[in-house]
C-alpha positions as CSV (number, residue, x, y, z in Angstrom):
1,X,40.2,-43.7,28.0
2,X,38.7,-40.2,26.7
3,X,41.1,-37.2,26.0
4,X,39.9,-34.1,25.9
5,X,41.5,-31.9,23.0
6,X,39.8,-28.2,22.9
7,X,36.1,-28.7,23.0
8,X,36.3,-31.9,21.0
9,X,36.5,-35.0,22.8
10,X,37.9,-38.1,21.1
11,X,37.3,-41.6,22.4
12,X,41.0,-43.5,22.2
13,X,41.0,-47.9,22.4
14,X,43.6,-48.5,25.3
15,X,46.9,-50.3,24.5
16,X,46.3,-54.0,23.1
17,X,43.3,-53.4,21.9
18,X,44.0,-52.4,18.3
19,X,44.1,-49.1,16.7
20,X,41.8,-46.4,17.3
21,X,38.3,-46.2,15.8
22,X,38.1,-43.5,13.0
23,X,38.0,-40.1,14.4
24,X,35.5,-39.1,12.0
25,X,32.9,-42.2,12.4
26,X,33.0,-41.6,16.3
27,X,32.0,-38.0,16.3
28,X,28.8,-39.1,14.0
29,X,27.6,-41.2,16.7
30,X,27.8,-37.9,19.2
31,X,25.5,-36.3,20.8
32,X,25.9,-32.1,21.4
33,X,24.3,-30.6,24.4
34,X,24.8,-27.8,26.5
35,X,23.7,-28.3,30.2
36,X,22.3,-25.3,32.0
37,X,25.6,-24.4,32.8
38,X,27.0,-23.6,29.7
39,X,29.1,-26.8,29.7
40,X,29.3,-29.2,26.4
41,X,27.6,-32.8,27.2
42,X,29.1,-35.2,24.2
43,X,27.6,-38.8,24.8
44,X,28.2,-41.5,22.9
45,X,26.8,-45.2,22.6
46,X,27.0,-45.7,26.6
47,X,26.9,-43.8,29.8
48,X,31.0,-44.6,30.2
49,X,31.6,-42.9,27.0
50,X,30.6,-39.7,27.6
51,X,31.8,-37.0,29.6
52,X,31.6,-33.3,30.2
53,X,33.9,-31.0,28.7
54,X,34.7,-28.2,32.0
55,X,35.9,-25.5,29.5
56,X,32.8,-22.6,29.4
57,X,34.9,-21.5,26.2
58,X,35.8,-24.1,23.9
59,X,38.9,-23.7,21.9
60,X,38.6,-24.4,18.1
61,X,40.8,-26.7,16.2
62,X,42.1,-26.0,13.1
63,X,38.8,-27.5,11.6
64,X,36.8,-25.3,13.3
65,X,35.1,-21.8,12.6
66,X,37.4,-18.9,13.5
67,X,36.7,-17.2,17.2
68,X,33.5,-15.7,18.1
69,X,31.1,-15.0,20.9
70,X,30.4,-18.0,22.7
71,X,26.9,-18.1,23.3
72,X,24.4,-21.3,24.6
73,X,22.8,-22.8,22.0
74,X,19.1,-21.9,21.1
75,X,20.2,-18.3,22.9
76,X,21.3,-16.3,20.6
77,X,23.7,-13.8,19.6
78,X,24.4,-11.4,22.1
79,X,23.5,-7.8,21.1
80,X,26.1,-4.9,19.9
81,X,27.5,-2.5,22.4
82,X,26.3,0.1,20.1
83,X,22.9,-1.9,18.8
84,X,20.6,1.7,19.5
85,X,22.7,3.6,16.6
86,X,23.1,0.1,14.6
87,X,19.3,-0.4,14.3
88,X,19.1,3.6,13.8
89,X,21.1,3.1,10.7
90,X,19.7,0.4,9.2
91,X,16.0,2.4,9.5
92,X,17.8,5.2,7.8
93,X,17.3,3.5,4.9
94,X,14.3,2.5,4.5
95,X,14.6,-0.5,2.5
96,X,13.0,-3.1,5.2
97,X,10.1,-5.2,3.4
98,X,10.8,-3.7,0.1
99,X,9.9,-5.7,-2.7
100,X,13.3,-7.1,-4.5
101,X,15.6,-5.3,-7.1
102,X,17.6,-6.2,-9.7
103,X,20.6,-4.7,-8.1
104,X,20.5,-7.1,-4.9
105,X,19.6,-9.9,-6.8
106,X,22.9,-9.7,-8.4
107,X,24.6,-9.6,-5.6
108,X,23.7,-12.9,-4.3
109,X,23.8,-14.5,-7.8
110,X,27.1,-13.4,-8.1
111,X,27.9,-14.8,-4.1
112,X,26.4,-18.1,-4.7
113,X,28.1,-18.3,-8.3
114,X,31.5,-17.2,-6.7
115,X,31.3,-19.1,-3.1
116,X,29.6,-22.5,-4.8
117,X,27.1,-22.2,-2.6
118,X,23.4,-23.2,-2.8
119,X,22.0,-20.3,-0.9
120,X,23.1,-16.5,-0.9
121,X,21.3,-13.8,1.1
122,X,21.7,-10.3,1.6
123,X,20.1,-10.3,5.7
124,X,19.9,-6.9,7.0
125,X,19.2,-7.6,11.5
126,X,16.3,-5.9,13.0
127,X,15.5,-5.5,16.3
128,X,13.6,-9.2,16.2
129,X,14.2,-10.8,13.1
130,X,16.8,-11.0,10.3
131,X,14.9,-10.1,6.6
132,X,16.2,-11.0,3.5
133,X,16.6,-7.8,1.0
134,X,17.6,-10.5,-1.5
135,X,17.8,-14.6,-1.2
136,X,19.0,-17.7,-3.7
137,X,17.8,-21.0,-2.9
138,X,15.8,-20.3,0.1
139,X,11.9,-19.9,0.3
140,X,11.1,-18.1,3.3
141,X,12.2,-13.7,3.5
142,X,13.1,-13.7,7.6
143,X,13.5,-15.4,10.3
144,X,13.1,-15.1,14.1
145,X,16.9,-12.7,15.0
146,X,18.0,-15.6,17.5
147,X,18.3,-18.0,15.3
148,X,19.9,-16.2,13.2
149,X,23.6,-16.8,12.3
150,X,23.7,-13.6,10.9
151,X,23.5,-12.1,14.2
152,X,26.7,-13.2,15.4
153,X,28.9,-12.5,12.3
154,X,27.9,-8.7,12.9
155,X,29.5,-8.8,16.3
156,X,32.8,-8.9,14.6
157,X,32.3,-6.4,12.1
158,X,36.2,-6.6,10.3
159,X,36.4,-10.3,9.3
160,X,34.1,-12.8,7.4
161,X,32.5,-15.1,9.6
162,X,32.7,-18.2,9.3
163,X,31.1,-21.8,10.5
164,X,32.5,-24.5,9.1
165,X,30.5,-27.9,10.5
166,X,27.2,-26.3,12.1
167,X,26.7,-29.6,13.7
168,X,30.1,-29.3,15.5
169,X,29.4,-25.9,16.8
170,X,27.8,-25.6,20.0
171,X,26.3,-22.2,19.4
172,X,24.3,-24.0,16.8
173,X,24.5,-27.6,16.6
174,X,20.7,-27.3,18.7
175,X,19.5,-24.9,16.2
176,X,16.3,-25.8,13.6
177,X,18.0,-24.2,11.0
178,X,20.7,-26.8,11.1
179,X,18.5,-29.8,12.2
180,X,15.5,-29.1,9.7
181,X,15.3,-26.8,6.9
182,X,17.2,-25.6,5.4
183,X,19.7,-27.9,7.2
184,X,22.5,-25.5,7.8
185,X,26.5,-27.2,7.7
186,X,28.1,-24.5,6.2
187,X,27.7,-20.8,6.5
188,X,30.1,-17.6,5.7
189,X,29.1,-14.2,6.1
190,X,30.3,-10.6,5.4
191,X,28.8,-7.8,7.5
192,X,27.7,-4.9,5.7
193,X,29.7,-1.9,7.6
194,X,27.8,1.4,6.7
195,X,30.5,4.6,6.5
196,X,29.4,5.5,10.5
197,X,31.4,1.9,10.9
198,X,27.8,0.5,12.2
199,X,27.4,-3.5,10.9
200,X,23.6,-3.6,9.6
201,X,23.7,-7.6,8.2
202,X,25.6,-9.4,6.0
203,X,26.3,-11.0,2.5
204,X,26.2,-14.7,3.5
205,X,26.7,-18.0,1.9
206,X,25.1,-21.6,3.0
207,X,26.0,-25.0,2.1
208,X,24.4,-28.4,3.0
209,X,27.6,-29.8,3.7
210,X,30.6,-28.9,5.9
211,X,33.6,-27.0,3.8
212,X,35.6,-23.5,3.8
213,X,36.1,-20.9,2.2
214,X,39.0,-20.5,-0.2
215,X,40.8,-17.4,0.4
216,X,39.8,-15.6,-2.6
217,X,36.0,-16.5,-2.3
218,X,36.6,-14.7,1.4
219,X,37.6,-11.8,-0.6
220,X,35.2,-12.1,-3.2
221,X,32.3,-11.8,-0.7
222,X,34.1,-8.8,1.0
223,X,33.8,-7.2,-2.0
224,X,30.5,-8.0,-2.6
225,X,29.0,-6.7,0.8
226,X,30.7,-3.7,0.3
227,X,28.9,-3.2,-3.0
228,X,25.8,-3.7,-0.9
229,X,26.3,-0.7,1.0
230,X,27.5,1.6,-1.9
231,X,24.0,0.8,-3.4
232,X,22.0,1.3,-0.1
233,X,23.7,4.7,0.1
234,X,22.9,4.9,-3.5
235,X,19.6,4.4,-3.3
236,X,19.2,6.6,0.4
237,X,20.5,9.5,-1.8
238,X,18.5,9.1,-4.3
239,X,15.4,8.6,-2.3
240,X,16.0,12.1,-0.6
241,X,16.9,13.5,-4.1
242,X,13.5,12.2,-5.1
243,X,11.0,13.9,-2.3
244,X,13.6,16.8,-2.3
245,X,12.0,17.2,-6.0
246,X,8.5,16.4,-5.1
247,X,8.2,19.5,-1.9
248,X,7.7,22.7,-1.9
249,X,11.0,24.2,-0.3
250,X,9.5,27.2,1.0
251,X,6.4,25.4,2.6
252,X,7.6,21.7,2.5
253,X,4.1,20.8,1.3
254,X,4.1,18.3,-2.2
255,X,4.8,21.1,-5.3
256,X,2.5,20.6,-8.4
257,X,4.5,18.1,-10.0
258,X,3.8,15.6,-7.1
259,X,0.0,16.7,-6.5
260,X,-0.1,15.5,-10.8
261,X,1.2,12.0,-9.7
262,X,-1.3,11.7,-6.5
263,X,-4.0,13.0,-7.8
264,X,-4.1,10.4,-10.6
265,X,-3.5,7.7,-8.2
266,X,-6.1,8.6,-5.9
267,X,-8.4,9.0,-9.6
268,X,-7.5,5.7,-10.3
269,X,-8.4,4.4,-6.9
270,X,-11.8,6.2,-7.4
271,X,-12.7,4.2,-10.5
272,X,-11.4,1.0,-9.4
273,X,-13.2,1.1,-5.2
274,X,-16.4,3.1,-6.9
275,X,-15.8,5.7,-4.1
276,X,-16.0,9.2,-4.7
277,X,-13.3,11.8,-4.5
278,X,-13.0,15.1,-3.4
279,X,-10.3,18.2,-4.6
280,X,-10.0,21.7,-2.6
281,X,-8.9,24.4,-4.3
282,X,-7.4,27.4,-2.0
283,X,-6.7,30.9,-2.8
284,X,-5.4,33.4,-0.1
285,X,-7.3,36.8,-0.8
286,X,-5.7,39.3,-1.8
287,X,-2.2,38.3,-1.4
288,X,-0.5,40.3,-3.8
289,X,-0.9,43.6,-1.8
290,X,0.4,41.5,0.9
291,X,3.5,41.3,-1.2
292,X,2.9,44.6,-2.2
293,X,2.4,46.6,1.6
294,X,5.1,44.4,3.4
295,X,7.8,43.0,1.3
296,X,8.5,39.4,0.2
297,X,9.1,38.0,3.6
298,X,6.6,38.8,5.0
299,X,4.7,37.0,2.1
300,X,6.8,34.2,2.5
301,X,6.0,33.6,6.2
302,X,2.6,34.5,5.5
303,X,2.4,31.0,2.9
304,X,4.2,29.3,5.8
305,X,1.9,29.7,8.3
306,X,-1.1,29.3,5.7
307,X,0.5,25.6,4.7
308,X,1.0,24.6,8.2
309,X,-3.0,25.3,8.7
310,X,-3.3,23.6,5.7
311,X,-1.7,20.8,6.5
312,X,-3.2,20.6,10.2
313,X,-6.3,20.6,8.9
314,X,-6.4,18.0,6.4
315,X,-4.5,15.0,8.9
316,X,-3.9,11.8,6.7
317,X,-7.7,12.5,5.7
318,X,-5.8,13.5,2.6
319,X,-3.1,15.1,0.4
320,X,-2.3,19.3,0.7
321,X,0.2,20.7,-2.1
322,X,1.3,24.1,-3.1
323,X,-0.5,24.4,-6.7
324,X,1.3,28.0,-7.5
325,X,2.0,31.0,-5.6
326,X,-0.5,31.7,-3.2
327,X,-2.8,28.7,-4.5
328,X,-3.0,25.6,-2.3
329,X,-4.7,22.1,-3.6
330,X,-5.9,19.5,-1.4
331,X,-7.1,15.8,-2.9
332,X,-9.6,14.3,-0.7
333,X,-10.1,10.4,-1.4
334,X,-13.0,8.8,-0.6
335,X,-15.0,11.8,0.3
336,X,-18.5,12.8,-0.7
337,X,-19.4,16.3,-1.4
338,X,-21.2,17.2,1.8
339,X,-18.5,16.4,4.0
340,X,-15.9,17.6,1.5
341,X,-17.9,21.3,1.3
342,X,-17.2,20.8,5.3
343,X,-14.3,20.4,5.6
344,X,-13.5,23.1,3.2
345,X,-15.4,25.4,5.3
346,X,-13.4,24.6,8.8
347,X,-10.5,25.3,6.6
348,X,-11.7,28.5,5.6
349,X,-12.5,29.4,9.2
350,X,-9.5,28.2,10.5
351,X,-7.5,30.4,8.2
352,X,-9.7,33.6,9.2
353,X,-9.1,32.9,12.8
354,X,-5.4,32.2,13.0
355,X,-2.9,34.5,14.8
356,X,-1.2,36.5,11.8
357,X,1.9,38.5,12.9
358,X,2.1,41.3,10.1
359,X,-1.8,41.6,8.3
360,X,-5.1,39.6,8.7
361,X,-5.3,36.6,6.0
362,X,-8.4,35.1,4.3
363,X,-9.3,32.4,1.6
364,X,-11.6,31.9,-1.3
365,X,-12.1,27.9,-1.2
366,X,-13.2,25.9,-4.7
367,X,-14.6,22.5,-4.2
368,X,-15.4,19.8,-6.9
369,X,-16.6,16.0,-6.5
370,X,-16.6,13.3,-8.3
371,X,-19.4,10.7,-7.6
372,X,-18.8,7.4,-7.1
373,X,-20.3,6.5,-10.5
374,X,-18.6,9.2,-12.3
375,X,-16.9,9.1,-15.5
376,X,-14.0,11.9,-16.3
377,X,-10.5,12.5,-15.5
378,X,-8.1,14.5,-13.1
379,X,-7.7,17.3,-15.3
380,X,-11.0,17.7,-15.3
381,X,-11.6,17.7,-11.7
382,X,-8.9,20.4,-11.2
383,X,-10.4,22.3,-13.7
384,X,-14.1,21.9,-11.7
385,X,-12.5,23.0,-8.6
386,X,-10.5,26.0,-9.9
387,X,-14.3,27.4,-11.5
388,X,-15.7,27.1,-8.2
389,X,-12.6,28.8,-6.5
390,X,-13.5,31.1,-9.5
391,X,-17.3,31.3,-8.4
392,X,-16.0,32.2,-4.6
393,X,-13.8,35.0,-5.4
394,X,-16.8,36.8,-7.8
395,X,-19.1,36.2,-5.0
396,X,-16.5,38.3,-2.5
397,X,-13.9,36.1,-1.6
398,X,-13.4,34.3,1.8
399,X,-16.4,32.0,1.0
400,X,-16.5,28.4,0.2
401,X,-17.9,27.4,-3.1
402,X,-19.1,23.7,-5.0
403,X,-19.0,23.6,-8.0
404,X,-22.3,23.6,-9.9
405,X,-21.9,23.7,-13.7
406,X,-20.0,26.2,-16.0
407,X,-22.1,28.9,-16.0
């Protein structure tokens, strides 16, 4: 006879026949399937032994993971109600593909450590995939989002989820992870609940063999995915702390102290590719009687405008900073001095041409190159480029000039 108890079914001997079989050795001789219906096939050793179990939501025991989203195995997790703002946060902190830190890594050293656990991961669930900010004892940094268990512990956002036997769990008995590597029995995870209440991934644990979490390792990895998203915020803050201190606030252009840091990277990049490099320096004529005839804010819009010209005139061809006051830079990798000395001039023209609301505005532009087989430094290029700016203004200003020696 075969009783059916929740979405386990257990094969009993009829009377006078001896005691039952152990439970345990007859469930490793099933078979989990779902049919295209949702239903659970179990089959054993011979077609009268199995059956199918008419429940389309099975009903744990008290071996079983807690309640979740039933979903057909090889499916998937169903998405969020709110998965739009949920993947909105999780872009919000840029931290996708980073390369690993320290801070992570303790996190699941400390989750494996607490949990006794082979494998820890902090899994952050993208639109496709889940990616691994930090992982112990597995290889591979993502994996395809509907295989991933991850995906359905974020659907209940205020508990640990938790899957006790993989193998007896029809949302992912079927799965590879569980049938191949890294052979998946045990998993717990923690979502990671930013302040906007938005689940982003989890903390997680993963065993090789079926077991549960002790009531205090629940809490301990709690705890631990909280500190995940204190450090995310952490490092979001710090992040906009960090360009906040690199831009210009009045034109929103990189200030000097960034255009220092780029310019030696794009000098380094110069002598490592043997490609030449470019630097534009730009002076707005005559600005101080601009300052001078109108006021301040009128100057201040005036360096506005000039920056967005700037900046529109460059593209990603390269970098535009505010050097000083009324000076602009621009660092132009990769670019020879012909088409740097054109580029400089459209600029110029550009500026000349522009719709100015208060007084008409011109610019004196410097230009310096170094060849691809050139020795020097950065500091020297900027000083090149501010002689030629130099050169431009003596000749009467709103003129482009290369430079072409120091005298």
């Amino acid at each position: 006879m075969l009783y059916s108890e929740g979405h386990l079914l257990l094969l009993a001997a009829p009377p006078g026949r001896g005691e039952c079989p152990d439970v345990g050795r007859l469930l490793s001789k099933l078979v989990r399937c779902t049919s295209t219906q949702g239903r659970t096939l179990l089959r054993g050793t011979s077609k009268k032994e199995s059956t199918l179990n008419q429940s389309a939501n099975p009903v744990p025991d008290e071996d079983t993971a807690p309640d979740a989203p039933t979903v057909s195995v090889g499916a998937g997790a169903a998405k969020p109600f709110n998965e739009e703002q949920r993947l909105a946060a999780l872009h919000r902190y840029q931290v996708l593909d980073t390369t690993a830190e320290q801070a992570y890594d303790d996190v699941t050293t400390l989750a494996s450590a607490v949990c006794k656990t082979p494998i820890a991961l902090i899994s952050l669930i993208d639109q496709d995939r889940q990616w691994f900010k930090s992982r112990v004892g597995l290889g591979v940094s993502e994996t395809p989002r509907e295989l991933a268990f991850c995906a359905h512990a974020i659907l209940q956002p205020d508990e640990v989820f938790e899957v006790r036997d993989a193998q007896l769990d029809p949302r992912f008995a079927g799965s590879p992870l569980v049938t191949g590597e890294p052979g998946i029995r045990f998993y717990a995870g923690a979502p990671l609940v930013t302040a906007d209440g938005l689940p982003i991934g989890t903390v997680c644990v993963i065993d090789r063999e079926p077991r549960a979490l002790a009531a205090s390792e629940r809490k301990a990895l709690q705890s631990l995915a909280r500190q995940v998203v204190a450090q995310l915020e952490l490092r979001h803050a710090m992040a906009g702390l960090e360009l906040e201190s690199m831009t210009d606030p009045l034109t929103s252009l990189w200030n000097r102290r960034s255009l220092d840091r780029r310019l030696h990277a794009a000098w380094n990049l110069h002598v490592r590719e043997a490609a030449p490099l470019s630097l534009l320096m730009i002076d707005l004529d005559h600005f101080k009687r601009i300052n001078d005839a109108h006021g301040h804010p009128t100057g201040d819009r005036v360096l506005v405008q000039a920056a967005a010209i700037i900046r529109d005139q460059i593209g990603h061809d390269g970098l535009a900073a505010r050097f000083g006051g009324e000076e602009f830079c621009v660092v132009l990798p990769g670019m020879d001095a012909g088409t740097a000395q054109q580029r400089a001039e459209q600029l110029r023209r550009a500026l000349e041409d522009a719709s100015w609301p208060d007084v008409k505005v011109t610019a004196s532009v410097g230009v310096a190159t170094a060849a691809a087989d050139e020795d020097g430094s950065p500091n020297v290029m900027l000083t090149r480029a501010d002689r030629a700016l130099y050169v431009a203004k003596r000749d009467g200003r709103n003129r482009v000039r290369h430079f072409e020696g120091w005298s």
